[in-house]
DRENPA-3360 file (N, C-alpha, C; in nm, 2 decimals, always signed):
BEGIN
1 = XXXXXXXX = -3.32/-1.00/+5.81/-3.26/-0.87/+5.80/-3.18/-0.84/+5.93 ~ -3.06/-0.83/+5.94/-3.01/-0.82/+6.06/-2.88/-0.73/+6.08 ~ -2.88/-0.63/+5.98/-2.82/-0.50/+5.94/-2.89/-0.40/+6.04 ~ -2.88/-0.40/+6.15/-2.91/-0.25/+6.24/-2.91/-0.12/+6.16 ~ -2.82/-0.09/+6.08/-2.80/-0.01/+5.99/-2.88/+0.03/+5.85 ~ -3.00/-0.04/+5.86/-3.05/-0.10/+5.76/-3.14/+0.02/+5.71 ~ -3.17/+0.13/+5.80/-3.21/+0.22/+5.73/-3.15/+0.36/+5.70 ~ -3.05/+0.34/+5.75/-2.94/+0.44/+5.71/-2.85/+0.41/+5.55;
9 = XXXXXXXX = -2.86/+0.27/+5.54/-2.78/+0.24/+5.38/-2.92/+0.27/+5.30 ~ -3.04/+0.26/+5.32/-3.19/+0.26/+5.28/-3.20/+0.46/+5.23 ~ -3.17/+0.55/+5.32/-3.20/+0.66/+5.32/-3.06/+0.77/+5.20 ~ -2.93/+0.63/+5.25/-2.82/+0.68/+5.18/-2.85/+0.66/+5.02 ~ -2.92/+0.56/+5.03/-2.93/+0.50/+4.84/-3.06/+0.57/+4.77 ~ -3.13/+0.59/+4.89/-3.26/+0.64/+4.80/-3.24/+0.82/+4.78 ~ -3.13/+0.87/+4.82/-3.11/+1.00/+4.82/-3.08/+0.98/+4.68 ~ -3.00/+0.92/+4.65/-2.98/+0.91/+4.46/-3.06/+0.84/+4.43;
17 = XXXXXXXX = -3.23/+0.88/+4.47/-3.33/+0.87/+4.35/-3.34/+0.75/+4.28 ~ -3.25/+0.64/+4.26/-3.24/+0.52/+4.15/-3.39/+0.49/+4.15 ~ -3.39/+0.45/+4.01/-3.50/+0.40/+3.98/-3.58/+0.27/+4.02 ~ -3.48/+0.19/+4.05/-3.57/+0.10/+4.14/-3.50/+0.09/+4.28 ~ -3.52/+0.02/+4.39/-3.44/-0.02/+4.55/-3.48/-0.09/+4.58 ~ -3.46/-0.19/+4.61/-3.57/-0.34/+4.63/-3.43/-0.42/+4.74 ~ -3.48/-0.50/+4.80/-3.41/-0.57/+4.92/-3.46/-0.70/+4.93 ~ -3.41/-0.85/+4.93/-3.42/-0.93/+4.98/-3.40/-1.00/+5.08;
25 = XXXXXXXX = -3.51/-1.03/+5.20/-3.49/-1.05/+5.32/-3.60/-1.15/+5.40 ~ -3.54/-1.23/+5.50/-3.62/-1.35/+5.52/-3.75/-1.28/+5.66 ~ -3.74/-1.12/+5.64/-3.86/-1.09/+5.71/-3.81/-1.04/+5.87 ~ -3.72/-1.05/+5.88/-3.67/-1.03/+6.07/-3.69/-0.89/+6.05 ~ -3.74/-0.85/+6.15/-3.76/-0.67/+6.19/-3.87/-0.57/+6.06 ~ -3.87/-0.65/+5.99/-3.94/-0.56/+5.92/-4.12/-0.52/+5.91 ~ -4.19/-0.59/+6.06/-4.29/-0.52/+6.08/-4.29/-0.39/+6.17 ~ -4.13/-0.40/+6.18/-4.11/-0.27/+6.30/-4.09/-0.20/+6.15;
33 = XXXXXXXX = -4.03/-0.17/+6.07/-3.95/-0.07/+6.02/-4.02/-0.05/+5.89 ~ -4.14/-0.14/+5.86/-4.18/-0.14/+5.71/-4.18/+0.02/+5.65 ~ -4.26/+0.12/+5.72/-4.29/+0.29/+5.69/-4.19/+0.35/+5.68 ~ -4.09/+0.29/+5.76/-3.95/+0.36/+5.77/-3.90/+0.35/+5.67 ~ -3.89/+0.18/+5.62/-3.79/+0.18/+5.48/-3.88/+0.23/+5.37 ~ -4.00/+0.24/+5.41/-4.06/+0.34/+5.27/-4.06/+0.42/+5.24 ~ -4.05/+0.51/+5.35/-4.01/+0.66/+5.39/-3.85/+0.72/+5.31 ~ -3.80/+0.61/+5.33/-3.63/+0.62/+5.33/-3.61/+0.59/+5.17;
41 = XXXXXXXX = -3.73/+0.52/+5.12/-3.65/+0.53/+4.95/-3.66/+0.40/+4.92 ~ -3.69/+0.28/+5.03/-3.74/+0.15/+4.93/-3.85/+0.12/+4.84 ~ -3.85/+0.08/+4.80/-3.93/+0.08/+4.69/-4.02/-0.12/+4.70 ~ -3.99/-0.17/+4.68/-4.07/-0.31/+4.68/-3.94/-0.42/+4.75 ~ -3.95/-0.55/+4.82/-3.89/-0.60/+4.89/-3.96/-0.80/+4.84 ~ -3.86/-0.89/+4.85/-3.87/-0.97/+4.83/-3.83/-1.09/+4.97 ~ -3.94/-1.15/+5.01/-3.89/-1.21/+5.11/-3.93/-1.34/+5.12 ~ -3.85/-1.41/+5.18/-3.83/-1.58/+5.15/-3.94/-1.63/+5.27;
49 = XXXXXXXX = -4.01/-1.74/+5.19/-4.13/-1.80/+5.21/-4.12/-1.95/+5.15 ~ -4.04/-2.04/+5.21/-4.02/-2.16/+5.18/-4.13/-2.22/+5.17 ~ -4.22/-2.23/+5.25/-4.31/-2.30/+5.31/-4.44/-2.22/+5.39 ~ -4.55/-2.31/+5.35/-4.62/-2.23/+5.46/-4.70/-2.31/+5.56 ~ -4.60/-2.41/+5.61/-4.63/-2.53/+5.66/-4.51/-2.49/+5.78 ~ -4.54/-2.48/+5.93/-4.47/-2.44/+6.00/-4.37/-2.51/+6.03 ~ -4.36/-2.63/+6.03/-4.23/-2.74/+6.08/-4.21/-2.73/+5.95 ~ -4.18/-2.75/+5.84/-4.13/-2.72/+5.73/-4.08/-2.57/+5.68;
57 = XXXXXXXX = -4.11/-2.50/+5.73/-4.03/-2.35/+5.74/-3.92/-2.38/+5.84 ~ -3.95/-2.41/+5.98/-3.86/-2.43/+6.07/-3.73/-2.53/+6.01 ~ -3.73/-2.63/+5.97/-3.66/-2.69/+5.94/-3.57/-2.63/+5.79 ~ -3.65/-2.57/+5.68/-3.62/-2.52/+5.57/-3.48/-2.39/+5.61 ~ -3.55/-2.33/+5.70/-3.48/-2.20/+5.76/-3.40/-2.20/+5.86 ~ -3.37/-2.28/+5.93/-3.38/-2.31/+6.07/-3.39/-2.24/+6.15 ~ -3.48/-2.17/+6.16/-3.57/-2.06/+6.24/-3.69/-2.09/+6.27 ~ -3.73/-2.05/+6.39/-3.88/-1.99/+6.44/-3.98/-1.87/+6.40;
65 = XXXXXXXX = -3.89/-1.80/+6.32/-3.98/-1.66/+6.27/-4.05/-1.66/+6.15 ~ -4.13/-1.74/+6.18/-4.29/-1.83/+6.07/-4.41/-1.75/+6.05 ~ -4.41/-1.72/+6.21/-4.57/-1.61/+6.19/-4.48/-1.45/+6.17 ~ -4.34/-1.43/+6.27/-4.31/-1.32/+6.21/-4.27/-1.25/+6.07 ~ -4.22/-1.36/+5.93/-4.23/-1.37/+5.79/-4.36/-1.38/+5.78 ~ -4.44/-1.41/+5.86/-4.58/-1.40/+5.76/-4.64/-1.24/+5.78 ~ -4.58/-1.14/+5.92/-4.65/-1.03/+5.95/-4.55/-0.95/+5.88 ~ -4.45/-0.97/+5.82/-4.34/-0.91/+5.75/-4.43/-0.89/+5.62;
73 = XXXXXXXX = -4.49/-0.96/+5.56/-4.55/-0.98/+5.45/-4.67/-0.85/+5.44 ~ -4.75/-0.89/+5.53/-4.88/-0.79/+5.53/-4.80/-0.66/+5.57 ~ -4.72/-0.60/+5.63/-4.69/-0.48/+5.65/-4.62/-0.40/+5.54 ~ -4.55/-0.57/+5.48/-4.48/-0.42/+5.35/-4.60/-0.40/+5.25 ~ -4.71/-0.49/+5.27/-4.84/-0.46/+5.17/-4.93/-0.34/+5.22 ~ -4.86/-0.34/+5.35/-4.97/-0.23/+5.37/-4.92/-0.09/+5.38 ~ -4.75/-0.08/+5.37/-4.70/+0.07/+5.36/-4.67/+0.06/+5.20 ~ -4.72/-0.05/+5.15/-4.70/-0.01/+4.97/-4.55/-0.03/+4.88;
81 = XXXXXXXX = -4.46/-0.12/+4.94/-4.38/-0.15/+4.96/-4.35/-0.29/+4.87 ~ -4.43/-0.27/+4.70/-4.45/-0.32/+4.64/-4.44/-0.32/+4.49 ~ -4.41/-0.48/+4.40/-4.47/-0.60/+4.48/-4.42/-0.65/+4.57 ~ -4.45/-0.71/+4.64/-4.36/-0.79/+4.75/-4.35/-0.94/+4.69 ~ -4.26/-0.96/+4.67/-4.23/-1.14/+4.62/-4.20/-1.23/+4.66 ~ -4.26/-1.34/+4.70/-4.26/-1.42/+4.78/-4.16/-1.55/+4.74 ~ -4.04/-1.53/+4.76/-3.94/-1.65/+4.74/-3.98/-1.76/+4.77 ~ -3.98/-1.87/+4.72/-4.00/-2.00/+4.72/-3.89/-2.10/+4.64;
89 = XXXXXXXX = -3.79/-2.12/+4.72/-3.71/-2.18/+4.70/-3.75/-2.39/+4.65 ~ -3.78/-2.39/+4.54/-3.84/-2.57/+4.52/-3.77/-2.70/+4.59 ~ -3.80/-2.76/+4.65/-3.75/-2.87/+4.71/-3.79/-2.98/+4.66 ~ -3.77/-3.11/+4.61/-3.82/-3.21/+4.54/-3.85/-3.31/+4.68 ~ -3.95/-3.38/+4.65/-4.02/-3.44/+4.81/-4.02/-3.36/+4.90 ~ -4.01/-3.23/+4.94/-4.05/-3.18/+5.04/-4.14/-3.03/+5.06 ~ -4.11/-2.95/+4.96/-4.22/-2.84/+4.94/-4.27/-2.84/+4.81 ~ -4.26/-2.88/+4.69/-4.30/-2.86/+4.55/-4.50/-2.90/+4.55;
97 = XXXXXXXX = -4.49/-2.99/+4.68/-4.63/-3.02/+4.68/-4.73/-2.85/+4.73 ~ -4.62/-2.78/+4.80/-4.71/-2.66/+4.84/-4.71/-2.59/+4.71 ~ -4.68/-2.57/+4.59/-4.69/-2.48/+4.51/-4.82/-2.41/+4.48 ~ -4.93/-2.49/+4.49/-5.07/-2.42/+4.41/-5.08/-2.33/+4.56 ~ -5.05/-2.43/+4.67/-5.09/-2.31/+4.79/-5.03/-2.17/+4.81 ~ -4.92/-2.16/+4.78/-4.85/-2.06/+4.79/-4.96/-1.94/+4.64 ~ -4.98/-2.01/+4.56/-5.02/-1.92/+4.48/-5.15/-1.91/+4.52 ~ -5.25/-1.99/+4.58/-5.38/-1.90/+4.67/-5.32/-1.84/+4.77;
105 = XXXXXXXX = -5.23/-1.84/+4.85/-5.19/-1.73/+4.92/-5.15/-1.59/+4.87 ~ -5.07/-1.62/+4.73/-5.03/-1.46/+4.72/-5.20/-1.40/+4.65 ~ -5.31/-1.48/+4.57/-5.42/-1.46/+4.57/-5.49/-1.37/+4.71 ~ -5.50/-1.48/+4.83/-5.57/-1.39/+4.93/-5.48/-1.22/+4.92 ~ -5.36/-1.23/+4.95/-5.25/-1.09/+4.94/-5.34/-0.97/+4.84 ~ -5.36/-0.99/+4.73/-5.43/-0.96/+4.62/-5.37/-0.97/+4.48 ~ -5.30/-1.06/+4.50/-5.21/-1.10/+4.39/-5.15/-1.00/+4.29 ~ -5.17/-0.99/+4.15/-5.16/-0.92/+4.07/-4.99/-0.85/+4.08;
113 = XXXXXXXX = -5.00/-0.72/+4.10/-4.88/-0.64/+4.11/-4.86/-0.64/+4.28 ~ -4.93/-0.68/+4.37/-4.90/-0.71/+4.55/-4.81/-0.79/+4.55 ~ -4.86/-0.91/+4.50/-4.81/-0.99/+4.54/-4.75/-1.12/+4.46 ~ -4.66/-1.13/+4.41/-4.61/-1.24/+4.34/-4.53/-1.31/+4.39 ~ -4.55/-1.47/+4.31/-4.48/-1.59/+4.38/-4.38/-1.59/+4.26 ~ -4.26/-1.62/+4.32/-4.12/-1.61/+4.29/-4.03/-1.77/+4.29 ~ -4.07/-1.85/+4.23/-4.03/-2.00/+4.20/-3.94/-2.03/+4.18 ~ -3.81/-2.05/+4.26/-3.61/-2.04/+4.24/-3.58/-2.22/+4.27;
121 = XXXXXXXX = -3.59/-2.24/+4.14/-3.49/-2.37/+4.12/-3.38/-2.34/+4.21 ~ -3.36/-2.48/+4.29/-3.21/-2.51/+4.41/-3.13/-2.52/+4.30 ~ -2.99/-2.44/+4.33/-2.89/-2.45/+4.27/-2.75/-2.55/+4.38 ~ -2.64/-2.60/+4.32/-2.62/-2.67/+4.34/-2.48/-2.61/+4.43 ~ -2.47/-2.56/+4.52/-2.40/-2.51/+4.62/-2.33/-2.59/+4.73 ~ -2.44/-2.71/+4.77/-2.41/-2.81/+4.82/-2.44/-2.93/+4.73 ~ -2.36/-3.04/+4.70/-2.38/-3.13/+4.60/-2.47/-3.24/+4.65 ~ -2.44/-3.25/+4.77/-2.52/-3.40/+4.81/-2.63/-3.32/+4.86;
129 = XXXXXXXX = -2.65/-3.21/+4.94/-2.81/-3.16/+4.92/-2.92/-3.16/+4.81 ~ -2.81/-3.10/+4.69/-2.86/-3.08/+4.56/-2.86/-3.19/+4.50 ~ -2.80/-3.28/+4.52/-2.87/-3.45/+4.48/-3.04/-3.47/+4.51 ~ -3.00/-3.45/+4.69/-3.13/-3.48/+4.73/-3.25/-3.42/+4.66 ~ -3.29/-3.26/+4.66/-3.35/-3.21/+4.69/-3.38/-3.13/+4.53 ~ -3.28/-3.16/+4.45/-3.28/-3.08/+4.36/-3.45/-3.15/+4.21 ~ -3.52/-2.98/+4.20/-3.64/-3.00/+4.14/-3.64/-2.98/+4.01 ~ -3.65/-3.01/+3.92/-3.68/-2.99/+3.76/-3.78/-2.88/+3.74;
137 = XXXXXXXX = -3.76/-2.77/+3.70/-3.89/-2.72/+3.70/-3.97/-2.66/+3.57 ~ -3.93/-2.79/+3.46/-3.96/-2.77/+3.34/-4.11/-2.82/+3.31 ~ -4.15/-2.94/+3.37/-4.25/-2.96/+3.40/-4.36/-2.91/+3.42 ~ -4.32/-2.79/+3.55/-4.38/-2.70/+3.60/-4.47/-2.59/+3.55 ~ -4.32/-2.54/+3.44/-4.31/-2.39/+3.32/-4.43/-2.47/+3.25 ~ -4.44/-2.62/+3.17/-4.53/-2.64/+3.09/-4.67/-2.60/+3.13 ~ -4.71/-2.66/+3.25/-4.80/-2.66/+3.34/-4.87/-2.51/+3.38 ~ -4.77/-2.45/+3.41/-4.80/-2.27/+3.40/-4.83/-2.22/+3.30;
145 = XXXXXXXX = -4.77/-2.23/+3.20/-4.79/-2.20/+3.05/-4.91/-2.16/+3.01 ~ -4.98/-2.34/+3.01/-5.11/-2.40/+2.97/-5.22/-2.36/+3.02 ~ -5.23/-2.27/+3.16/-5.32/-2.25/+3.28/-5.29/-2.09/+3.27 ~ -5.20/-1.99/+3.20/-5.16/-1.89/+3.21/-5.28/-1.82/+3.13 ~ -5.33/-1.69/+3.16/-5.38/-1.62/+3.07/-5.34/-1.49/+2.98 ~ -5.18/-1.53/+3.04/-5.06/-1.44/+2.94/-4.91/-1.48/+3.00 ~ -4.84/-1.45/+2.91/-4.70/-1.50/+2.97/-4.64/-1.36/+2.90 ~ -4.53/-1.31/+3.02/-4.49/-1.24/+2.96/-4.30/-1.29/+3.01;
153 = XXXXXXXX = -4.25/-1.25/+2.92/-4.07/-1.23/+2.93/-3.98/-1.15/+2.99 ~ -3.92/-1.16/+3.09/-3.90/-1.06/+3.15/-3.73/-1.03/+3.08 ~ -3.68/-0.89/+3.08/-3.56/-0.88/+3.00/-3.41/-0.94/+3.12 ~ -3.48/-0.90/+3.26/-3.41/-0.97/+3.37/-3.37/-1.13/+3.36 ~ -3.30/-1.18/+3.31/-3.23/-1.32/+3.32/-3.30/-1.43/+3.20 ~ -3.38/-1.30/+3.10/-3.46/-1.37/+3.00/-3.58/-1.49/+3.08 ~ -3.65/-1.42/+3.21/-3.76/-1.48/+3.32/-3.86/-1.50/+3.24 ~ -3.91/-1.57/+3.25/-4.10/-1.61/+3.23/-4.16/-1.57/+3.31;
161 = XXXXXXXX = -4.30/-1.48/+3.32/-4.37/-1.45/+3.43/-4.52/-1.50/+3.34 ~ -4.57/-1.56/+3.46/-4.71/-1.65/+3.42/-4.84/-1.56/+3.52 ~ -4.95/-1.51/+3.42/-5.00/-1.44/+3.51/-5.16/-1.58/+3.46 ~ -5.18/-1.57/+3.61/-5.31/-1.71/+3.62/-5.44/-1.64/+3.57 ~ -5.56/-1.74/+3.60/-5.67/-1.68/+3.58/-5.71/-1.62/+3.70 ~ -5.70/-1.65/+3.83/-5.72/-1.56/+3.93/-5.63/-1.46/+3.97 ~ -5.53/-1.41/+3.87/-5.45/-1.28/+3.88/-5.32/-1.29/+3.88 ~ -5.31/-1.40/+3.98/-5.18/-1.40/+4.05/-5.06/-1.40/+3.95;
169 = XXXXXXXX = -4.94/-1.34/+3.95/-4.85/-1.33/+3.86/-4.75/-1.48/+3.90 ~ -4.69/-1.53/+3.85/-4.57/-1.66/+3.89/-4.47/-1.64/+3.80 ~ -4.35/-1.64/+3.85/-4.21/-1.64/+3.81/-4.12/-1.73/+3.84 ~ -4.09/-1.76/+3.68/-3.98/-1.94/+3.72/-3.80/-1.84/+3.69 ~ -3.78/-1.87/+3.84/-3.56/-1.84/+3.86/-3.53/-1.98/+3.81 ~ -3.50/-1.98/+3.73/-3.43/-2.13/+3.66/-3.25/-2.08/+3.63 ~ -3.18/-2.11/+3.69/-3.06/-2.05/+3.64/-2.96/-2.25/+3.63 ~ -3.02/-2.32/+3.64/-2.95/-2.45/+3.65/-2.93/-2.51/+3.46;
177 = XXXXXXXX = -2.87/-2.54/+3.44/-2.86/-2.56/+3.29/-2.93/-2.47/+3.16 ~ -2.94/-2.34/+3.18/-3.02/-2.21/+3.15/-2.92/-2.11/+3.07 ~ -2.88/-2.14/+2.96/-2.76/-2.01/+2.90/-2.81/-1.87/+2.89 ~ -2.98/-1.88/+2.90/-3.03/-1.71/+2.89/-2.99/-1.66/+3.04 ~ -3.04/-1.75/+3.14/-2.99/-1.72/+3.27/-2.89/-1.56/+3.28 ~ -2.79/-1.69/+3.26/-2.64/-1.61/+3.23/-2.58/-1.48/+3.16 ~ -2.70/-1.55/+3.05/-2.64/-1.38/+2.88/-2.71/-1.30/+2.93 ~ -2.86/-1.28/+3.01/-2.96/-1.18/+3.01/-2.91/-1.13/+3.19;
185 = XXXXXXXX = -2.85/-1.18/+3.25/-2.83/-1.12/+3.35/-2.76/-1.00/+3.39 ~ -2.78/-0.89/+3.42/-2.73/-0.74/+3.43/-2.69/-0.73/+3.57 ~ -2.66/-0.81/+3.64/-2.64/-0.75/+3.78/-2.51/-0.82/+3.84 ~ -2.46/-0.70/+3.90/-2.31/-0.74/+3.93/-2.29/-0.74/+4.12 ~ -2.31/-0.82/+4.15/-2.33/-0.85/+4.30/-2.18/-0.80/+4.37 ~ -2.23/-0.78/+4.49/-2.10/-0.75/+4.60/-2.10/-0.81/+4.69 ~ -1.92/-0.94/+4.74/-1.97/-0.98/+4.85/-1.96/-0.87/+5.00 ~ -1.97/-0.97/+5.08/-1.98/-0.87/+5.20/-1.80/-0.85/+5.31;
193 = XXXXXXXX = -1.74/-0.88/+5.21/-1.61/-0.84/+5.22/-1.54/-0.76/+5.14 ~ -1.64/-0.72/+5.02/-1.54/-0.64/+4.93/-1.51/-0.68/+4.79 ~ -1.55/-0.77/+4.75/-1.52/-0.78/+4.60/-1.68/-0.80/+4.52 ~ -1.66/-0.73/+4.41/-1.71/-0.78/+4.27/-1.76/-0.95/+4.27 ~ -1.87/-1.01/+4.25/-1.87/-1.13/+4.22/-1.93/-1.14/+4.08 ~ -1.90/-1.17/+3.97/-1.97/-1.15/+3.86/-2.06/-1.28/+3.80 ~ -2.04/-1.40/+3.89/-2.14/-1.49/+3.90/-2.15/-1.54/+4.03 ~ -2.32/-1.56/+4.02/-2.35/-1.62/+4.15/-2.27/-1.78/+4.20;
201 = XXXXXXXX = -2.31/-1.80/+4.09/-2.24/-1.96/+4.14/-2.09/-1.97/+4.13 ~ -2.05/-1.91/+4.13/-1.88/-1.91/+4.12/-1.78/-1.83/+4.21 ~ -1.67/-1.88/+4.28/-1.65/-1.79/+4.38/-1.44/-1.74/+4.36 ~ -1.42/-1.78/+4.19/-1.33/-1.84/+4.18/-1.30/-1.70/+4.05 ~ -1.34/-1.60/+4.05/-1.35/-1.50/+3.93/-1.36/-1.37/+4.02 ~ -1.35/-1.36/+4.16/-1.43/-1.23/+4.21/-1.32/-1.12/+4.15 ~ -1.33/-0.99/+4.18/-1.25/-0.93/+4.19/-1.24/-0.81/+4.29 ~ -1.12/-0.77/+4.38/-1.13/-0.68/+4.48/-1.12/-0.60/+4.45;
209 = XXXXXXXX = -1.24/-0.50/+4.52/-1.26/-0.34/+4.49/-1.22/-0.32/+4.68 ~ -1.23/-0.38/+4.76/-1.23/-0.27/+4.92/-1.05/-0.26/+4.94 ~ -0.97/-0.33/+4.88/-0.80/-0.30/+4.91/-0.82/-0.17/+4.81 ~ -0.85/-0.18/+4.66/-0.81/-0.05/+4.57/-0.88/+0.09/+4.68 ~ -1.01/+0.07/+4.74/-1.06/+0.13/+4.82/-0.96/+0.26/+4.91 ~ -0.94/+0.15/+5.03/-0.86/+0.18/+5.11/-0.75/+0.21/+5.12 ~ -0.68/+0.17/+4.99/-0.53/+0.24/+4.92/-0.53/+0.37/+4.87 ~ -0.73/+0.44/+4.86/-0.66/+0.57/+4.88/-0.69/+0.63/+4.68;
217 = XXXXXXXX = -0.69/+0.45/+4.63/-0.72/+0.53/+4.45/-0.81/+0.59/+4.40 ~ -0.80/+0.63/+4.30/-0.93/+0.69/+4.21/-1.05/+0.64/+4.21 ~ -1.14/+0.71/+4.17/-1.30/+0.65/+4.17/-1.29/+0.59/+4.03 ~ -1.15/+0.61/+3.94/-1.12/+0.51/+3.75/-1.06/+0.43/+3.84 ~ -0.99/+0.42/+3.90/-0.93/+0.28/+3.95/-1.01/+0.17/+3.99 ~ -1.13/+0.24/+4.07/-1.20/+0.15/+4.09/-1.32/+0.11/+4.03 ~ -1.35/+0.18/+3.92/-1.40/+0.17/+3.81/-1.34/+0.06/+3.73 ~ -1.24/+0.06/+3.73/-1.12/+0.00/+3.60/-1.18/-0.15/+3.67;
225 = XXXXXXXX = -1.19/-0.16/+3.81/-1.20/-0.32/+3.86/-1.31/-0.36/+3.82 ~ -1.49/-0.23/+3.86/-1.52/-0.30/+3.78/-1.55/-0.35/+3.64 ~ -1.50/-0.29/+3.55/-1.49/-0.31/+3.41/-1.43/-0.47/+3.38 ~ -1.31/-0.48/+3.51/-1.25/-0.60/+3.48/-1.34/-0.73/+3.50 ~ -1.42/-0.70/+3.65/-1.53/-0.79/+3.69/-1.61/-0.81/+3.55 ~ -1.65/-0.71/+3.50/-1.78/-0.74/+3.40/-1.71/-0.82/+3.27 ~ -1.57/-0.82/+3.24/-1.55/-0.87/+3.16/-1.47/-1.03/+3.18 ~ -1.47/-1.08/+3.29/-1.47/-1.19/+3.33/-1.59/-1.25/+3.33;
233 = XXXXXXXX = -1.70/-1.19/+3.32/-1.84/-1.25/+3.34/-1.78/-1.41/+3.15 ~ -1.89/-1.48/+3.20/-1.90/-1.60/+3.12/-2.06/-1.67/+3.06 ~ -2.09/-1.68/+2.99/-2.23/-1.70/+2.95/-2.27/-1.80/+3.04 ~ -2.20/-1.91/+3.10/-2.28/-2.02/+3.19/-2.21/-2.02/+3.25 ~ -2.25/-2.07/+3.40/-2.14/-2.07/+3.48/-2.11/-2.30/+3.47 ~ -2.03/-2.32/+3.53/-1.92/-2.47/+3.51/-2.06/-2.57/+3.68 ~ -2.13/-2.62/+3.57/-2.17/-2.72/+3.64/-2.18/-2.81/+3.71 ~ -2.12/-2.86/+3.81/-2.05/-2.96/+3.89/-2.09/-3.11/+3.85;
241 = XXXXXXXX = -2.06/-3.25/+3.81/-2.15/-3.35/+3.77/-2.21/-3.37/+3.88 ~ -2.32/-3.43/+3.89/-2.45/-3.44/+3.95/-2.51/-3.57/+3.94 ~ -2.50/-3.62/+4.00/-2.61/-3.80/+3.97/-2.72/-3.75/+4.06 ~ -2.82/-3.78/+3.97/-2.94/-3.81/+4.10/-3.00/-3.90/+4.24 ~ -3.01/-3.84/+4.31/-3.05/-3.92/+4.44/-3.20/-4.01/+4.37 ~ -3.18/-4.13/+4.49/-3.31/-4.18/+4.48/-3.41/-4.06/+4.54 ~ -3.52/-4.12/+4.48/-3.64/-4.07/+4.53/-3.70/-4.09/+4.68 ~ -3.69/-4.04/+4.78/-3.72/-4.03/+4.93/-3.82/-3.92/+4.95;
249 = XXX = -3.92/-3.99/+4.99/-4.06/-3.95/+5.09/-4.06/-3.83/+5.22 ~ -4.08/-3.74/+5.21/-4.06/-3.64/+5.34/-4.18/-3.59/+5.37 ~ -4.22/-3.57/+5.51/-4.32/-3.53/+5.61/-4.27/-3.39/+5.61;
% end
């Protein structure tokens, strides 16, 4: 989190009440500010937890702020600032082995509605990364399934949420060869320059709302853009071909 401003856009959004406010963030500042953004109208926050293996976070993130994401964690649990979801982005040979751990970790948290593990297939942004690194996580879904003592569907991206026998909830982000992905998704992102993006993986559809902005037009004008955004949207986004890497060993 590295928005200084971060509780002023926090106090400005929660004045309009919305029903949900939720923030994704890799944990920076937020043992200072947790009461604050609660105070201010956030509501539950999701924060990225590659690893819980410290040279493996370091390298995942390339950052040092390992134990400070881990105190990020317990403070939005403890101003209520929940669930808090713990991102776990899958890496094939390098974190997929930590999976059961992460899920006795959100266990110790108190799992259930605290704390949930949040399972995000790598998408393919970088090709030869996503050669390397890229996880299947169909396998997985079966495996959860079978061990689940309910599954429920979430209407968000048409998600699977797997709740275990020790409580913990688990959620597979599959958006890699996924057409529900796509159809069930409701959310229309903004980059940080100003346009509409109507898919994540595509950067080639956006549409500009900050020029109609600053020219001064209507709040239909800029309405009108996004209606245009939402109807550019596409059920799947365009695949890039992909060969798989060999299989390589990582520490």
């Amino acid at each position: 989190m590295t928005r200084h401003d971060i509780l002023e856009i926090t106090q400005k959004l929660g004045a309009l009440h919305p029903d949900d406010l939720a923030m994704t963030t890799n944990g920076t500042r937020i043992e200072l500010v947790a009461s604050q953004l609660k105070e201010a109208g956030m509501k539950r926050l999701n924060i990225s937890l590659h690893s819980l293996k410290e040279e493996r976070f370091k390298w995942i993130t390339t950052s040092v702020r390992y134990e400070e994401t881990l105190q990020a964690i317990r403070a939005a649990i403890d101003v209520g600032l929940l669930p808090v979801k713990l991102n776990m982005v899958l890496m094939k040979d390098y974190n997929t082995d930590e999976i059961w751990d992460m899920v006795r970790y959100a266990e110790s948290l108190g799992g259930g509605d605290v704390a949930i593990v949040q399972l995000i297939e790598l998408v393919p942004i970088d090709v030869e990364f996503y050669r390397r690194f890229h996880y299947d996580p169909t396998g997985l879904e079966s495996e959860l399934k079978a061990k689940a003592v309910s599954v429920k569907v979430r209407d968000l991206q048409n998600r699977p949420q797997y709740t275990l026998p020790n409580g913990v909830k688990v959620e597979i982000v599959k958006p890699v060869h996924n057409v529900s992905f796509c159809i069930a998704n409701n959310r229309m992102r903004i980059t940080h320059d100003g346009k509409f993006r109507p898919c994540l993986m595509r950067d080639d559809n956006m549409v500009d709302f900050l020029k109609v902005l600053r020219d001064g037009s209507s709040d239909e004008a800029i309405a009108a853009q996004f209606v245009k955004s939402v109807w550019l949207r596409e059920p799947f986004y365009r695949l890039p071909e992909v060969k798989p890497a060999p299989t390589i060993a990582y520490k």
